[in-house]
C-alpha positions as CSV (number, residue, x, y, z in Angstrom):
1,X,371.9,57.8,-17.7
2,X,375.1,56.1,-19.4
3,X,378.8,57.5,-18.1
4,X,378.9,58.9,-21.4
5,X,380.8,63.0,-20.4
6,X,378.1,65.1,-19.6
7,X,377.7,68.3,-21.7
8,X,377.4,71.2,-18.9
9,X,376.3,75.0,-19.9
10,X,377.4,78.0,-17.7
11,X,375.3,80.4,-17.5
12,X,377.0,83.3,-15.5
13,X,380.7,83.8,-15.5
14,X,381.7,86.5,-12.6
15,X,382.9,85.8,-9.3
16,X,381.4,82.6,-8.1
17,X,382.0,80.4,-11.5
18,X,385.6,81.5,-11.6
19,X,386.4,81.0,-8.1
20,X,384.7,77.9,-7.6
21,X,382.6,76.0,-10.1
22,X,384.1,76.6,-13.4
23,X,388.0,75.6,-12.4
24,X,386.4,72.8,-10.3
25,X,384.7,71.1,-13.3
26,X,387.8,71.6,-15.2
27,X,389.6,68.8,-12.9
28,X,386.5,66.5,-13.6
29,X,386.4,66.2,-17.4
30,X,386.4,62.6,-17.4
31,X,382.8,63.5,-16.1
32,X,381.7,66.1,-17.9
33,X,383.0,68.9,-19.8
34,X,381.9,72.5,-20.3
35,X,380.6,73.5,-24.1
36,X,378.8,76.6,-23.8
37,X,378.9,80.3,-21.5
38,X,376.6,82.5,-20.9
39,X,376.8,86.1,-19.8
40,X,375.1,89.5,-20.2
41,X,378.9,90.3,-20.4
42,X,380.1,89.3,-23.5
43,X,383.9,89.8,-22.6
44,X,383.0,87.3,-19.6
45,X,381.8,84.6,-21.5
46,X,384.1,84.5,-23.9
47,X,387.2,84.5,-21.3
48,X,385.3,81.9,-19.4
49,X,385.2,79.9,-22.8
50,X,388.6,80.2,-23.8
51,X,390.1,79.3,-20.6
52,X,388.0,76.3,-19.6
53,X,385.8,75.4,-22.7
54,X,386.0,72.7,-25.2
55,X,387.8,73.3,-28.6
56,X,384.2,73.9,-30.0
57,X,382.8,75.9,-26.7
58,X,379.9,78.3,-27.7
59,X,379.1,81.8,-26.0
60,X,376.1,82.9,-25.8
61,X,374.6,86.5,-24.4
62,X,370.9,85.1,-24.0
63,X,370.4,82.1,-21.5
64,X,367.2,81.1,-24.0
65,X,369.4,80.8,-27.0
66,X,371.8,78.5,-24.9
67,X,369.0,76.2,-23.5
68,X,367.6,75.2,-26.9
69,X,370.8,73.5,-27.7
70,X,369.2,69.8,-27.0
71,X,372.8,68.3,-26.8
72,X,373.4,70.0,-22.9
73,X,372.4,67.9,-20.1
74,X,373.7,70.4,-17.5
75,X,373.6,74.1,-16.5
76,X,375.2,75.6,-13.7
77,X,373.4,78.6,-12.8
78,X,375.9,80.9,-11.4
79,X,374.2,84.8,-12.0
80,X,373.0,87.8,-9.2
81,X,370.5,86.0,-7.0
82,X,367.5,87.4,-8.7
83,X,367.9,85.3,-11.5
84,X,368.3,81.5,-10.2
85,X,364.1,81.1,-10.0
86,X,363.5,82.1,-13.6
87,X,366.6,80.8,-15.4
88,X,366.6,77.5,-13.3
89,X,362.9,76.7,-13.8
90,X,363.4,77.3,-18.0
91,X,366.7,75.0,-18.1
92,X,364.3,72.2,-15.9
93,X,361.9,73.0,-18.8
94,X,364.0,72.4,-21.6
95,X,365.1,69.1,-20.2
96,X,368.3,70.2,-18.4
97,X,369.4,69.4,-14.6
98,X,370.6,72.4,-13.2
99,X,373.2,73.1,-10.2
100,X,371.8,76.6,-9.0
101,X,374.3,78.5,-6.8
102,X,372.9,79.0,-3.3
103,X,370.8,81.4,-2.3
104,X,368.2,79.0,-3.9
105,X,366.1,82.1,-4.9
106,X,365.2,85.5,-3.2
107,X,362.2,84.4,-2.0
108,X,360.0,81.4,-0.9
109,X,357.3,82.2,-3.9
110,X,360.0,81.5,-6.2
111,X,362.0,78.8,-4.3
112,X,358.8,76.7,-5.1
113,X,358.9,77.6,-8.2
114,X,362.3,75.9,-9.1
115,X,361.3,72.9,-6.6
116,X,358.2,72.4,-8.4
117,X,359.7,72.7,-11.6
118,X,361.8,69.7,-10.9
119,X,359.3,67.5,-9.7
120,X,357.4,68.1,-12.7
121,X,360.2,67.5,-15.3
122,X,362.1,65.0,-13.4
123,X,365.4,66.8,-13.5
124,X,367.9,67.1,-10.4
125,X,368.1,70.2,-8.7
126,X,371.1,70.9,-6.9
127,X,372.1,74.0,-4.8
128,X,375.4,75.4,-4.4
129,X,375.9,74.8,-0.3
130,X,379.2,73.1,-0.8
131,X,380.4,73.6,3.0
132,X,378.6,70.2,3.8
133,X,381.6,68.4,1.9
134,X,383.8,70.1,4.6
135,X,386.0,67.8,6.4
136,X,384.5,68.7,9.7
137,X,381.3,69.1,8.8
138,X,381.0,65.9,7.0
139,X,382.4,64.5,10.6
140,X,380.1,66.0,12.2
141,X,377.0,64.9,10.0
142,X,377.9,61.3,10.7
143,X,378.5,61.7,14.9
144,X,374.8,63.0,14.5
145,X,373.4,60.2,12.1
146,X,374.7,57.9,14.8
147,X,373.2,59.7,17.7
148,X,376.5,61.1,19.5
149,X,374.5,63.8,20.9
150,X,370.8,62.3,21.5
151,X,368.0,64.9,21.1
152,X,369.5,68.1,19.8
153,X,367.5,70.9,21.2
154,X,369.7,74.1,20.8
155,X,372.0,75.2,17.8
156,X,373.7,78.4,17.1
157,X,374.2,79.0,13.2
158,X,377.3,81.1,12.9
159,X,378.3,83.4,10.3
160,X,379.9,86.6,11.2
161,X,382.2,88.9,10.1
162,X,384.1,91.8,11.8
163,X,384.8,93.8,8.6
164,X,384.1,91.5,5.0
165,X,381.8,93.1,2.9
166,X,382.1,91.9,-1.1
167,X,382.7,94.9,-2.6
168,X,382.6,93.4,-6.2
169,X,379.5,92.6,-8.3
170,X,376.4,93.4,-6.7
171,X,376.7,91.5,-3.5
172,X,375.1,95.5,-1.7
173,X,372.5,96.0,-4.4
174,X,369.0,94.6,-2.4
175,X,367.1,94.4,-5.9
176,X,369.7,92.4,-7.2
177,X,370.7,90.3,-4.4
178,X,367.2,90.1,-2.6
179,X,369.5,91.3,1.0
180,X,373.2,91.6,2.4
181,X,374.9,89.1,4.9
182,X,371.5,87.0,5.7
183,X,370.9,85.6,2.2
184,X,374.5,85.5,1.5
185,X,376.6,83.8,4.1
186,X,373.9,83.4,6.8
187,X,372.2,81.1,4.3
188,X,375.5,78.4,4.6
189,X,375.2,78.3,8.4
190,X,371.3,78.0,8.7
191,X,371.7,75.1,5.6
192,X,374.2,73.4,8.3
193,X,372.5,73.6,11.1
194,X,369.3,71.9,9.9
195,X,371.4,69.1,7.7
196,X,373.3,68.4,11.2
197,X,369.6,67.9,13.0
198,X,367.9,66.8,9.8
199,X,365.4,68.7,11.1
200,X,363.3,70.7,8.1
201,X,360.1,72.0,10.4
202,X,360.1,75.5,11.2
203,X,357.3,76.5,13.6
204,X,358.0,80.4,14.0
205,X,361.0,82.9,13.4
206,X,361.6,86.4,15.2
207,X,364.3,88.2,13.8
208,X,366.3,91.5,14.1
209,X,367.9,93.0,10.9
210,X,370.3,96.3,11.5
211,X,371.7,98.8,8.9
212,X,374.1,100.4,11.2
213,X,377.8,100.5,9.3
214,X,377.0,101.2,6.1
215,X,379.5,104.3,6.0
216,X,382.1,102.6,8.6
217,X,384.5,101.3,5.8
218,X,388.0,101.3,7.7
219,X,389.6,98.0,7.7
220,X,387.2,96.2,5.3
221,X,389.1,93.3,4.3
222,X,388.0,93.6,0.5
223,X,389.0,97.7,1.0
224,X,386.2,100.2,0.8
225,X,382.8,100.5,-0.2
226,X,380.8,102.8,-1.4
227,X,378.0,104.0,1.3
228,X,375.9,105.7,-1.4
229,X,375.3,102.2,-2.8
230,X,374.8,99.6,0.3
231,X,371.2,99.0,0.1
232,X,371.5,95.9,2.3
233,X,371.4,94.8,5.7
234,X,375.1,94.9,7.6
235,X,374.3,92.5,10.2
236,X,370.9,90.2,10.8
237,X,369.8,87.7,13.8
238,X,367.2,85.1,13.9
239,X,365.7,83.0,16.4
240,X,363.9,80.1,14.9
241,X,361.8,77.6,16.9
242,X,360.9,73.9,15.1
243,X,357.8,72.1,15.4
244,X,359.4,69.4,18.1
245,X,360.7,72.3,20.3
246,X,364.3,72.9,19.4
247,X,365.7,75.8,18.4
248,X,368.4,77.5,16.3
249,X,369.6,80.8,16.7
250,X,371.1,82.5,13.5
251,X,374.0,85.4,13.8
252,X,375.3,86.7,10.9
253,X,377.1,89.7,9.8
254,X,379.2,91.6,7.2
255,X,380.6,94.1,9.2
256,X,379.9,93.9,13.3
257,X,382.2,95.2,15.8
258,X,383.5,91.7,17.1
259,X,386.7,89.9,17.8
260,X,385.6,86.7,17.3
261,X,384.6,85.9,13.6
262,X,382.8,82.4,12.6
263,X,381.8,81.8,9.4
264,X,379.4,78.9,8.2
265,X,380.2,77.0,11.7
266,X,377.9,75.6,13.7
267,X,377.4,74.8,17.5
268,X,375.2,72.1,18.5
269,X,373.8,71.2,22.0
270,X,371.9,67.7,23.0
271,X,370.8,65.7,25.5
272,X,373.8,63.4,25.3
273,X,376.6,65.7,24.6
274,X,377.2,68.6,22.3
275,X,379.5,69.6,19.5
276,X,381.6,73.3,18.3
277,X,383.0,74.1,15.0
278,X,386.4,76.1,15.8
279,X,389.1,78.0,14.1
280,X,389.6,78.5,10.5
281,X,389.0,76.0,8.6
282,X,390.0,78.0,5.4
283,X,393.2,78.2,6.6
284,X,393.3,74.4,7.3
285,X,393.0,75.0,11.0
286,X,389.8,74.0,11.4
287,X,388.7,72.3,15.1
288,X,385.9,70.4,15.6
289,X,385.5,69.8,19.4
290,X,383.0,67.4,20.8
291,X,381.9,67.4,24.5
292,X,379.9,65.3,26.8
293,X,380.4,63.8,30.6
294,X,382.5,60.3,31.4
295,X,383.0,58.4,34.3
296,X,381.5,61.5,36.2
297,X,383.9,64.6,34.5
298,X,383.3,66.9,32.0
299,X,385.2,65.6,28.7
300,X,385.8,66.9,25.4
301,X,387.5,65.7,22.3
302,X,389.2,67.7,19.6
303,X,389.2,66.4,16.1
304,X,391.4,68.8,13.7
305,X,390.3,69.3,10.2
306,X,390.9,71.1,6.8
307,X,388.9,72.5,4.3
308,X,387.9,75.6,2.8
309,X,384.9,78.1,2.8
310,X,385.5,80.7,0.8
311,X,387.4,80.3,-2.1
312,X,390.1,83.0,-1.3
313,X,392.8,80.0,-0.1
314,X,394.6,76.9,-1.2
315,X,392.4,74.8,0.1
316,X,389.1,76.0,-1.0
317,X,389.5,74.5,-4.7
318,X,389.3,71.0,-4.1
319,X,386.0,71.6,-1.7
320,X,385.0,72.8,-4.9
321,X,386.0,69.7,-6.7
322,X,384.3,67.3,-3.9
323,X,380.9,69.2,-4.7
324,X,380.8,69.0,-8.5
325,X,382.0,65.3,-8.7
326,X,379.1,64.6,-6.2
327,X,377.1,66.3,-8.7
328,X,378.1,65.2,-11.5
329,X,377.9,61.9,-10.3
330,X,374.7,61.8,-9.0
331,X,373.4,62.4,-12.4
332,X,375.2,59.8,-14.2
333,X,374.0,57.2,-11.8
334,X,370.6,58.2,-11.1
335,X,371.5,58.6,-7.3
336,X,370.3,61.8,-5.0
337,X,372.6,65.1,-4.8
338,X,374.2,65.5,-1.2
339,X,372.1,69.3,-1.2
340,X,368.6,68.2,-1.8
341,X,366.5,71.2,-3.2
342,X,363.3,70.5,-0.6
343,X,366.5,71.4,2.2
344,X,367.0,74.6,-0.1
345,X,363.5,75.6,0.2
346,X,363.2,75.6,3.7
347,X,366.5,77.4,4.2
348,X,364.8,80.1,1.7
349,X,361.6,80.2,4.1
350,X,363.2,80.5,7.2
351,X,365.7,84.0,5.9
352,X,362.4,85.1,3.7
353,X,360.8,85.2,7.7
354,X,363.8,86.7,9.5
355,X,363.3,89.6,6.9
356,X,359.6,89.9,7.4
357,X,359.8,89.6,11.2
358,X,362.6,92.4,10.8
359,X,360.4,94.6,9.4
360,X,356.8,93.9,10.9
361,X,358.2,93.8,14.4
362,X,356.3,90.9,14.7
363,X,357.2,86.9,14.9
364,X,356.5,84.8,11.7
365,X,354.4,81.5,12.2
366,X,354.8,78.4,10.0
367,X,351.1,77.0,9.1
């Protein structure tokens, strides 16, 4: 494709497009720029097209109506997670590559749906994982690519929260959402985890899924829910074994009665040393600590980074930025998005398990 501006379609303007993608894209017009909204919210779409829209931006309350305008190249599908397979596999269709906002989908049946879609049509298929362009994480990518830690055997995929339900949209309604915490910000630690050991082979999953503080609301961050209406898990834990013998072990959580809160950070443990993601880094005190043994002590090194996570600090916006140029670009020079959508898919498989282990009582096996 030419570096002519991409022409990029929002479909879905609540929380996620105005936090992150649609200010984002707005500091990257030289690469594309946004000329039509979509929401079942008319009010939405038409704020959302005002404030970051071109002169001639068109709204739009029907997704179909939006994707037979043949002079879009891009959508961003940014909607309640029951909606990415669908919506993403008819923007593929109509000739569109599509940026879908993580989950991938609610389910594995559907994932392939959207993966298949884009093999068939030869559109790029992005998902929304953005903390991989984290300055720690992206350190921590490379001292793995260069074999800092030789055979990683054990990781722990943290995402945990003491008290941080979303008490907006429909982050607690299951239909909706497809589950709580696991498919929400569970999904950003597992996608680390397995990009840091670029390993994509599950061979089983047991997991544990708890609905225990639905009406313990004190001290939510985001102030109180309503119990009536949390359908979804509070808290969730997998254990996932690969096909060479490692495994990964998945804590995540809403609301658990902890101290110490990680979110989307991993820990990794190898044969020649190990690594630990610290801190906050969506405060800008991020720590990434490496250890290993030297001259016959136990050694470790401490690399301080920034970054954001979550889109509720200063920093967060230009993570934001880093993902959408990547993008953008990638589509402009014919070159591979950093979140490849057959990574997607198996992060989709391995929380679709966790929930089925949950609630067979029984340990899910990979053919």
């Amino acid at each position: 494709m030419s570096t002519a501006t991409l022409k990029i379609g929002i479909i879905g303007c609540g929380g996620i497009a105005n936090q992150k993608h649609m200010p984002s894209l707005a500091k990257l017009t030289h690469l594309g720029e946004m000329v039509a909204f979509c929401d079942i919210v008319e009010e939405r779409a038409v704020k959302a097209a005002k404030e970051f829209g071109t002169e001639l931006a068109k709204v739009y309350l029907d997704y179909k109506e939006l994707l037979q305008d043949e002079s879009i190249d891009v959508i961003h599908v940014l909607t309640p997670n029951l909606q990415h397979s669908f919506i993403t596999v008819a923007a593929l269709e109509a000739g569109k590559h599509v940026m879908c906002e993580k989950p991938m989908a609610i389910n594995s049946v559907e994932a392939k749906k959207m993966l298949e879609a884009s093999k068939k049509t030869g559109r790029k298929l992005t998902i929304g994982y953005q903390n991989r362009f984290r300055d720690d994480s992206q350190v921590l990518y490379e001292a793995c690519r260069q074999g800092e830690f030789g055979d990683i055997y054990m990781t722990k995929a943290h995402a945990l929260r003491r008290r941080g339900v979303p008490t907006w949209g429909v982050f607690t309604d299951k239909e909706q959402q497809g589950g709580g915490p696991l498919i929400d910000i569970g999904t950003h630690a597992l996608d680390l985890s397995l990009w840091f050991m670029d390993n994509y082979k599950p061979k089983s999953v047991t997991g544990s899924v708890f609905h225990k503080l639905a009406d313990k609301f004190e001290g939510n961050m985001f102030g109180p829910w309503d119990p009536e209406t949390y359908e979804v898990e509070d808290s969730a834990f997998g254990f996932i074994k690969m096909e060479n013998g490692a495994t990964i072990f998945l804590e995540c959580a809403w609301a658990l009665n902890i101290t110490d809160t990680r979110e989307a950070m991993t820990t990794l443990c190898g044969t020649e040393g190990g690594a630990e993601m610290k801190g906050n880094p969506a405060m800008g005190k991020g720590e990434l600590v490496f250890n290993s043994t030297k001259y016959g002590k136990l050694v470790e090194t401490k690399a301080t980074t920034g970054g954001g996570i979550a889109y509720f600090d200063a920093g967060a916006e230009e993570l934001g930025v880093k993902e959408a140029r990547q993008w953008l670009e990638s589509i402009l020079h014919d070159t591979e998005p950093l979140v490849k959508p057959e990574q997607a898919f198996v992060v989709t498989q391995i929380l679709e398990a966790i929930y089925e282990s949950a609630r067979s009582g029984k340990t899910v096996e990979f053919l």
